[in-house]
C-alpha positions as CSV (number, residue, x, y, z in Angstrom):
1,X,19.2,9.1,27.8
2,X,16.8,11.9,25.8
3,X,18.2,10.5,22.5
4,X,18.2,6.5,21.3
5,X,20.7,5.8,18.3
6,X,20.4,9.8,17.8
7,X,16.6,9.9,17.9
8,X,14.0,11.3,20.6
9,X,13.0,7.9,22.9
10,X,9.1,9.0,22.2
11,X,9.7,8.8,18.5
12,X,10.5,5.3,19.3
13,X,7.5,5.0,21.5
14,X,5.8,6.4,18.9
15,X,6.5,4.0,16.2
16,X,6.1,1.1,18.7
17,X,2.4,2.3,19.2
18,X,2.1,2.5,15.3
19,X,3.2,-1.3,14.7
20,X,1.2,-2.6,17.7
21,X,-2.0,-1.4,16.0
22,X,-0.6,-2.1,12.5
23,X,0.0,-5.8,13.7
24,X,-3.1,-6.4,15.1
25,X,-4.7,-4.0,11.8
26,X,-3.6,-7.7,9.8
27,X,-7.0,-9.4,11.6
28,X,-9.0,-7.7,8.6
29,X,-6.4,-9.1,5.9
30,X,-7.0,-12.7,7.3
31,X,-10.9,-12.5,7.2
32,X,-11.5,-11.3,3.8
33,X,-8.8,-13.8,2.7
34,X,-10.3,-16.8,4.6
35,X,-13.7,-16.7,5.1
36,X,-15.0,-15.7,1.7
37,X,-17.2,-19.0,1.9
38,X,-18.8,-18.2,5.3
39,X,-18.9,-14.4,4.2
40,X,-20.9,-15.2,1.1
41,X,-22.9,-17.7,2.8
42,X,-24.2,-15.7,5.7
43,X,-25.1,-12.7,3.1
44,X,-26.7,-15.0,0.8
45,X,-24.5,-13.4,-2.3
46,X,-21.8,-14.6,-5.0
47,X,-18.0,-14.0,-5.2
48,X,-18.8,-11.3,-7.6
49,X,-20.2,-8.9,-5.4
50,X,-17.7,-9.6,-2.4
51,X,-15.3,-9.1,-5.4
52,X,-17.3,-5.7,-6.1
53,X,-16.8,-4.6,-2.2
54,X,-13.7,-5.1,-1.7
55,X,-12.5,-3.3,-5.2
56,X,-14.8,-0.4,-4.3
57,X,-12.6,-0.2,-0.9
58,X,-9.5,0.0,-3.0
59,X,-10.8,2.4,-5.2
60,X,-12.5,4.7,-2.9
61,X,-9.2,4.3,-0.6
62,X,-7.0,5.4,-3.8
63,X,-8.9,8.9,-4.0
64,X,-9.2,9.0,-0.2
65,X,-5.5,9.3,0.4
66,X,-4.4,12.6,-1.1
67,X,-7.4,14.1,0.1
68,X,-6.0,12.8,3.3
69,X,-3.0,14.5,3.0
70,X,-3.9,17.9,2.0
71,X,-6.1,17.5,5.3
72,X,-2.6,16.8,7.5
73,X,-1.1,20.1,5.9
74,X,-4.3,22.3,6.7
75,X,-4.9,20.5,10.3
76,X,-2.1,18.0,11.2
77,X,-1.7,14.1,11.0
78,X,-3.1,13.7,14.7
79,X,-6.6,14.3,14.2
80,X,-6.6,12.8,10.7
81,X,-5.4,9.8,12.3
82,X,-8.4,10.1,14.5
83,X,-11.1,10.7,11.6
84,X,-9.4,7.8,9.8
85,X,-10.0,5.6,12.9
86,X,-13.2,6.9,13.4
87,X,-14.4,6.0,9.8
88,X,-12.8,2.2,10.4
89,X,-14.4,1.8,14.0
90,X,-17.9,3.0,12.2
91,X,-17.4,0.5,8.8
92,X,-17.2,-2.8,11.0
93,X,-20.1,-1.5,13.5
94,X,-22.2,-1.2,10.2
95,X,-20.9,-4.8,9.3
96,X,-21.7,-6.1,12.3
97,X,-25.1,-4.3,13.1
98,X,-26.0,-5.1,9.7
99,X,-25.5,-8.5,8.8
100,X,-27.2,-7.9,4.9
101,X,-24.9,-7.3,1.5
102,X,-26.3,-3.3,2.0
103,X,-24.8,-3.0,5.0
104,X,-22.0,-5.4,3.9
105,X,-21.2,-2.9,0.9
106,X,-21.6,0.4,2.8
107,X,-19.3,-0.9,5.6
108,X,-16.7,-2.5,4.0
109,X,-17.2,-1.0,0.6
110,X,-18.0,2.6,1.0
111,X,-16.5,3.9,4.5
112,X,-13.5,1.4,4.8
113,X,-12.2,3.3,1.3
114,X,-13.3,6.8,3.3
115,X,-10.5,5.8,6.0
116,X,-7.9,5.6,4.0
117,X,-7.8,9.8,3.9
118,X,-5.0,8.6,7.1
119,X,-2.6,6.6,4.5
120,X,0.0,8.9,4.8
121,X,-0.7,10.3,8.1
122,X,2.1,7.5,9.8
123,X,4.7,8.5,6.7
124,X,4.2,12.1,7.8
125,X,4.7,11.1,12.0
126,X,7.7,9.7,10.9
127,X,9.3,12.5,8.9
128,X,8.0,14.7,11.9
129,X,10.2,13.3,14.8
130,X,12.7,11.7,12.8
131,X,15.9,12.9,11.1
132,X,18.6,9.9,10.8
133,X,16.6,6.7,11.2
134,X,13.4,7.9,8.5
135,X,13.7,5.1,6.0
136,X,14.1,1.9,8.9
137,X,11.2,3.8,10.7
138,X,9.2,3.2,7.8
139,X,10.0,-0.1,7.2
140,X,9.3,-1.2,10.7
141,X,5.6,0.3,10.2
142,X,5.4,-2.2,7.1
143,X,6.9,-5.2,8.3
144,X,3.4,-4.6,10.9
145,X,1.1,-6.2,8.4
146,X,3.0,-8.9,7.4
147,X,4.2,-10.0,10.3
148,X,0.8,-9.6,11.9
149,X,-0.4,-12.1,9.3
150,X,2.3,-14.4,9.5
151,X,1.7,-14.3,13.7
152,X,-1.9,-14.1,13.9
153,X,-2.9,-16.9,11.2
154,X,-2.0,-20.2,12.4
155,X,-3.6,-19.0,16.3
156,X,-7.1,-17.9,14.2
157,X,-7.1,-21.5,11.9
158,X,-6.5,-23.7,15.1
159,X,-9.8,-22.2,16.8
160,X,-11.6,-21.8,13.9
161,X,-14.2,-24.2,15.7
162,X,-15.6,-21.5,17.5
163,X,-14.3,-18.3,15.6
164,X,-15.9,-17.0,13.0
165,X,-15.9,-13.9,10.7
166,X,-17.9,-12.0,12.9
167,X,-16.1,-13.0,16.2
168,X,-13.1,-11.8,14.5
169,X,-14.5,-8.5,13.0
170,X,-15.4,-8.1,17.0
171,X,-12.4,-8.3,18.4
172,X,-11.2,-5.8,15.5
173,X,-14.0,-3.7,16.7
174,X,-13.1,-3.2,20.7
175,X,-9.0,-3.1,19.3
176,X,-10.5,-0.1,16.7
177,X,-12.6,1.4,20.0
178,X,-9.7,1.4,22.1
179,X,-7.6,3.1,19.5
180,X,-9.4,6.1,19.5
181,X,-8.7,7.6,22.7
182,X,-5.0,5.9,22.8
183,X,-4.5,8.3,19.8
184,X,-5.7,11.5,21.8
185,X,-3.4,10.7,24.8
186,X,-0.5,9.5,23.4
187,X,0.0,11.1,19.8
188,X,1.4,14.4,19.3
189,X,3.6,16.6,16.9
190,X,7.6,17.0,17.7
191,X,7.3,21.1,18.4
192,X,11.0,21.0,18.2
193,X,10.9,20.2,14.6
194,X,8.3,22.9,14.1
195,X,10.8,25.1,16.2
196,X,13.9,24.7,13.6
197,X,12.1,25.4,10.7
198,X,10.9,28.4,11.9
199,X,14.3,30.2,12.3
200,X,14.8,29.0,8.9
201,X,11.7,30.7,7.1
202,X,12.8,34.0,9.2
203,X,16.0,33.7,7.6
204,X,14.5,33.3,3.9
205,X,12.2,36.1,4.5
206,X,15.3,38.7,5.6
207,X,17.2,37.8,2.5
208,X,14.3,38.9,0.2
209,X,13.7,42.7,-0.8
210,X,11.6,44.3,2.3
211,X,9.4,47.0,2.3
212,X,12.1,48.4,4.6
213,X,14.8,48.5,2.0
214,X,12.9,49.7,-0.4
215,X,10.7,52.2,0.8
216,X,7.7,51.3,-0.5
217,X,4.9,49.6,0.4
218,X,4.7,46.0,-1.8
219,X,1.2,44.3,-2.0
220,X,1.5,40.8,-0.5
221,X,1.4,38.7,-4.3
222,X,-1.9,37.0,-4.8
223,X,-1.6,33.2,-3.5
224,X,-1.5,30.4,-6.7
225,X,-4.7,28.5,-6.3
226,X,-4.4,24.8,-5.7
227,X,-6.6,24.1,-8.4
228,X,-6.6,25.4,-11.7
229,X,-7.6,25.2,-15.2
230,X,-3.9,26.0,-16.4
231,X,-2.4,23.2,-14.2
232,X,-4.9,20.9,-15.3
233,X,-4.2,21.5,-18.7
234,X,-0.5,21.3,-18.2
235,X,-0.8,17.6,-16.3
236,X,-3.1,16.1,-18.5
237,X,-0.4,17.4,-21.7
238,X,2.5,16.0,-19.4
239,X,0.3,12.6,-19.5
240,X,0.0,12.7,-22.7
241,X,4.0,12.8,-23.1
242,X,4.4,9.8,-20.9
243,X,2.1,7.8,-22.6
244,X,4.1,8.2,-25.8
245,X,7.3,6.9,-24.1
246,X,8.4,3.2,-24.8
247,X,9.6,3.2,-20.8
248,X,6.3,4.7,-19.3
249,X,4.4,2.0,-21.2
250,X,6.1,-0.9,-20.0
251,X,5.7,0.2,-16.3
252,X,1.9,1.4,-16.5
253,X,1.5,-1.9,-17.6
254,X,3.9,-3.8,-15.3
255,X,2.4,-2.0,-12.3
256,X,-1.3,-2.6,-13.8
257,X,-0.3,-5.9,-13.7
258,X,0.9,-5.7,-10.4
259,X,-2.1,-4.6,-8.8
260,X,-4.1,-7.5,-10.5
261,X,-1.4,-9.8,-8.9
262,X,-2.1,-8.0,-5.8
263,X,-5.8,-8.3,-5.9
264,X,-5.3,-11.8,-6.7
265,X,-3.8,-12.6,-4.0
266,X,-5.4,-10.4,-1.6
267,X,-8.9,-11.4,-2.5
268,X,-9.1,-15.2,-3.6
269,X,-5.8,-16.8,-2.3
270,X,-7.4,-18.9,0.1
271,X,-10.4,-19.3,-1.8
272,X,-8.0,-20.7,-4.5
273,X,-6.8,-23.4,-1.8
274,X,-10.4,-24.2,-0.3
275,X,-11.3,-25.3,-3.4
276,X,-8.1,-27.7,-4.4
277,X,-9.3,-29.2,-0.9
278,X,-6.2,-28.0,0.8
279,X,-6.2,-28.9,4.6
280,X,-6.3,-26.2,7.1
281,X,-2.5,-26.9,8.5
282,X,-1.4,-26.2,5.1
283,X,-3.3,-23.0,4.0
284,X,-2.4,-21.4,7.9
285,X,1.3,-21.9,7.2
286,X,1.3,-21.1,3.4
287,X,-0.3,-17.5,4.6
288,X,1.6,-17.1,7.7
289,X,5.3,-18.1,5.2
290,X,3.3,-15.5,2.4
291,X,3.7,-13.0,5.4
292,X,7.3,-14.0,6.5
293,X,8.2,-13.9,3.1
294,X,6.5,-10.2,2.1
295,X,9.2,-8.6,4.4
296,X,12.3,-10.8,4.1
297,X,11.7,-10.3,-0.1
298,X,11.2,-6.9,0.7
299,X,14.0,-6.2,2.2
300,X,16.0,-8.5,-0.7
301,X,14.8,-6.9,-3.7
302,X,15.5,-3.2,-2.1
303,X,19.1,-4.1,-2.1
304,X,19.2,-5.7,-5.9
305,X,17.1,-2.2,-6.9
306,X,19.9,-0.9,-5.6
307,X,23.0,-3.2,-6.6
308,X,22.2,-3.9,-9.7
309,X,19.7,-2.2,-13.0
310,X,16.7,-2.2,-11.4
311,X,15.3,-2.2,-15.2
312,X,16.9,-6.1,-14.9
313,X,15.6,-6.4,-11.4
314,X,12.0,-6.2,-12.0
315,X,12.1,-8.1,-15.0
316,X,13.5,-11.3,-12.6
317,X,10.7,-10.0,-10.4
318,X,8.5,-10.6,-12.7
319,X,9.5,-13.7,-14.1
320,X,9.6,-15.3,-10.6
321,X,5.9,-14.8,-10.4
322,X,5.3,-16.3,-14.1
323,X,6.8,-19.2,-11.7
324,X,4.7,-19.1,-8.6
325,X,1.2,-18.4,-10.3
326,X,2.2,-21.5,-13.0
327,X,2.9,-23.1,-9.9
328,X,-0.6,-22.2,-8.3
329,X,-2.6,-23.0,-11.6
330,X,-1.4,-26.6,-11.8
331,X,-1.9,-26.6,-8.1
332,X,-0.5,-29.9,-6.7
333,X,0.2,-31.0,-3.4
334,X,3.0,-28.3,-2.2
335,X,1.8,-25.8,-4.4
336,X,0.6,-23.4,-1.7
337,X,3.7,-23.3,0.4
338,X,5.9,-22.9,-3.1
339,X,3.6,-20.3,-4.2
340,X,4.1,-18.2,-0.7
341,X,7.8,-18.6,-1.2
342,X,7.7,-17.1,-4.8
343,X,5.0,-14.8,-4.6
344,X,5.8,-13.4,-1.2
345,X,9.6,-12.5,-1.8
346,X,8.5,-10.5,-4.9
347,X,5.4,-8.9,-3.5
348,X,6.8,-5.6,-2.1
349,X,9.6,-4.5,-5.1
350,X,7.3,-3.8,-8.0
351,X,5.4,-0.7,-6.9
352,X,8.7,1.0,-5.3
353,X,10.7,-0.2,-8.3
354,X,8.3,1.1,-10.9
355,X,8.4,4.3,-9.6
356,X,12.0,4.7,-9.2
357,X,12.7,3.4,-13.0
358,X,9.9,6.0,-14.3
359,X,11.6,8.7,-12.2
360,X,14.8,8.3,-13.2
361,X,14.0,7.7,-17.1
362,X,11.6,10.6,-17.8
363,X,12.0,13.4,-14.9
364,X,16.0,13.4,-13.2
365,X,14.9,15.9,-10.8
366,X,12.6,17.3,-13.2
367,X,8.8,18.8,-12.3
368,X,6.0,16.8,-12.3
369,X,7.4,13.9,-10.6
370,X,4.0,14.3,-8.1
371,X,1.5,13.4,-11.3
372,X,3.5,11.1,-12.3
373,X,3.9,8.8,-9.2
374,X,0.4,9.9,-8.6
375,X,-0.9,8.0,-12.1
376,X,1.9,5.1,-11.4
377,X,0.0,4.2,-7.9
378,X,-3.5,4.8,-9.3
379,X,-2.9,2.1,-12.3
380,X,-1.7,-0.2,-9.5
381,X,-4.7,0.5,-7.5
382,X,-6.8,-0.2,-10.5
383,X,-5.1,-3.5,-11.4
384,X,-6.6,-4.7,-7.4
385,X,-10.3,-3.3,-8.5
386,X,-10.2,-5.5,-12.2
387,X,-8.8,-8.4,-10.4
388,X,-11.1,-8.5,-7.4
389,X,-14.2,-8.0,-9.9
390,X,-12.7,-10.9,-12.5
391,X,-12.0,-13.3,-9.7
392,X,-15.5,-12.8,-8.2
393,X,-17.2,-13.7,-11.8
394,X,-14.6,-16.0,-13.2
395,X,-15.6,-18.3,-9.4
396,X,-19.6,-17.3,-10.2
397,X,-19.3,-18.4,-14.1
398,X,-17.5,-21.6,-13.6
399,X,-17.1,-22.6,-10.2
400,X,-13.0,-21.8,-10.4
401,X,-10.3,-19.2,-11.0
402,X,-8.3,-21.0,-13.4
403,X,-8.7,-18.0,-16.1
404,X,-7.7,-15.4,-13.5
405,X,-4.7,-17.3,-12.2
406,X,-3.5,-17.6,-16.1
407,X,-4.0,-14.3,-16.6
408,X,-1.7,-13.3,-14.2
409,X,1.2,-15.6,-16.0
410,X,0.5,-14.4,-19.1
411,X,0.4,-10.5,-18.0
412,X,3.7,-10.9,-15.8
413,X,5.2,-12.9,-18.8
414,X,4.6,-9.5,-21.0
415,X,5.9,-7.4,-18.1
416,X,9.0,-9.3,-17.4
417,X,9.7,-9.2,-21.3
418,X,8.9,-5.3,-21.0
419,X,11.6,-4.9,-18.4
420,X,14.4,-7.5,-19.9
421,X,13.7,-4.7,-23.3
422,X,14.2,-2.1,-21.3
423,X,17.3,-3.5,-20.0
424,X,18.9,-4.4,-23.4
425,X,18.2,-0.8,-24.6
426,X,20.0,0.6,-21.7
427,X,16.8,2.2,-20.5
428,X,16.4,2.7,-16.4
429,X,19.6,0.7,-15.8
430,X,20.9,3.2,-13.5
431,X,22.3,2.1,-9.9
432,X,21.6,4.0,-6.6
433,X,24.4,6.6,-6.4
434,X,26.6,5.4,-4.0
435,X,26.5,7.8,-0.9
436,X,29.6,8.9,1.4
437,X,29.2,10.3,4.8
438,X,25.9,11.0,7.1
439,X,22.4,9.5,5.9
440,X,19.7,11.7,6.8
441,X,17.1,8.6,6.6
């Protein structure tokens, strides 16, 4: 059959290829999250300045993306796909070739932010060659990561006797090489797609006033540059107008405090555990249940942002990770397996459900919704650069990251409070409509 629950069987093939490489993309999570020691040891440099790296990665990465996708509009997401991979396959040869925190930074710093210009590219694939299954496409590219990292970590900790960083970042290399050409052969637009839209445009363009009708020659109306003074002027005032709304302020800060969670987590997990003397058995099945957990909570909070005010849902998001980070600061025996539990079922519903509440409260359907989620994801993104910096000095200073682990309870305290405000003043407690008929996702 040509069609597979009423999609092409190559956009299946497709998204297989994506999750394959996604999966195996997790090897990279797992060595900046478990062999900060050996990393810093081999370099001859603090915390701090892998700290620095890796937020400069994030940051870079953050600026990187939409750049990225103006570049799949002017020249499509296949051959972003392949710059992106390109710029990934040449960060880890520097790595590796350069074994020295320059090379370290400029690898891993510098060009691994550069490849995230292809962010988007698999969102844009998927909206390409699919029409009813859009939203479980995407969340099958997700669930890559974290399943990757739930798969992959207890196999890497059990050899660790003869792996190390570099080995790994190896094996990530030659996976990366091998991409490259898999890309050219295999991915390609859906002309079909590109096909129906056409018709369409033809359509739009016969029901406007022709020359023909008229009689008269019309000159074509200049084109509205992408950039401008005027629409600069007009998003900055627009940002000025959020920032004076009660609900905009409690969800900058909620997702500002998210991303600090995030880089938290990301960056000095494990390095949290190393140093409570945690045994290797127990940190490879806290991160591969962290992993489990990122998807099954995923999934779970996507249906109470949905079933319930989402206003109330975060702020129980929220106040579950007051929980797990307590947990993690008092840090006794089970603490990193009840921390993964906590902190993994909440770790994908506060970006999405930010968003949503700020849409819905301020725009209902109105323009500049782009800006907006735009400045949402880029005080997330910033929340990963201050934590990966703080956790790198807070370790450097005093040997632990006691103050950055209570400054994530104290900060999620203030955004679950934010929310459970929000909630009482019957601010974004709006369900998702309910829907009747054919889904187009």
């Amino acid at each position: 059959m040509r069609l597979l629950f009423k999609e092409k069987k190559y956009a299946w093939f497709l998204l297989a290829f994506l999750w394959v490489f996604g999966f195996v993309g997790s090897l990279g999570r797992f060595v900046m999250a478990y062999y900060q020691k050996d990393i810093s040891e081999t370099l001859g440099v603090g915390r701090s300045f892998l700290g620095a790296t890796w937020s400069t990665a994030i940051f870079i990465g953050a600026i990187s993306a939409p750049l990225g996708g103006w570049l799949i509009d002017k020249i499509g997401y296949k051959k972003v796909m392949i710059y992106s991979a390109i710029a990934n396959l040449l960060s880890l040869a520097i790595v590796l070739l350069f074994r020295n925190p320059i090379g370290y930074f400029l690898g891993f710093g510098l060009i691994t932010g550069i490849a995230g210009i292809g962010a988007s590219a698999s969102y844009v694939l998927v909206a390409n060659w699919f029409k009813h299954h859009r939203a479980k496409a995407l969340m099958i590219i997700g669930s890559a990561g974290s399943l990757g990292l739930a798969v992959l970590t207890p196999v890497l900790v059990s050899n660790k006797g003869w792996l190390n960083w570099t080995t790994v970042y190896t094996v990530l290399f030659i996976i990366s090489l091998a991409f490259i050409p898999l890309i050219l052969l295999i991915v390609r637009s859906n002309k079909e797609a590109s096909e129906e839209e056409a018709p369409a445009a033809s359509a739009q363009d016969s029901s406007s006033p022709t020359n023909k009708e008229t009689g008269e020659e019309q000159p074509p109306a200049p084109a509205e540059p992408v950039f401008s003074l005027k629409k600069m002027s007009e998003g900055f005032k627009a940002f000025l107008v959020y920032l004076t709304r009660p609900v905009m302020l409690v969800i900058m800060f909620a997702l500002l405090t998210c991303g600090i969670s995030m880089g938290t987590v990301e960056m000095n997990l494990m390095a949290i555990h190393q140093l409570a003397h945690v045994s290797d058995g127990m940190m490879s099945s806290s991160l591969s249940l962290l992993g489990l957990l990122e998807l099954v909570g995923g999934v779970t909070f996507s249906f109470l942002l949905d079933y319930m005010p989402r206003v109330k849902a975060l702020a129980y998001l929220y106040f579950f990770r007051i929980i797990g980070f307590a947990v993690l600061f008092f840090h006794f025996d089970y603490s990193p397996i009840l921390f993964s539990l906590i902190f993994g079922a909440t770790y994908l519903g506060a970006v999405p459900g930010g968003i949503l509440v700020a849409g819905e409260a301020l725009n209902e359907g109105k323009k500049q919704i782009g800006l907006q989620t735009g400045i949402l994801l880029l005080i997330h993104q910033l929340g990963g650069v201050v934590a990966a910096i703080a956790g790198g000095l807070n370790f450097d200073l005093v040997n632990d990251y006691q103050f950055l682990i209570a400054v994530n309870v104290v900060f999620s305290l203030i955004a679950s409070a934010g929310y459970f405000v929000l909630y009482r003043k019957g601010i974004g407690t709006k369900k998702a409509p309910v829907l009747t008929g054919e889904v187009g996702a």
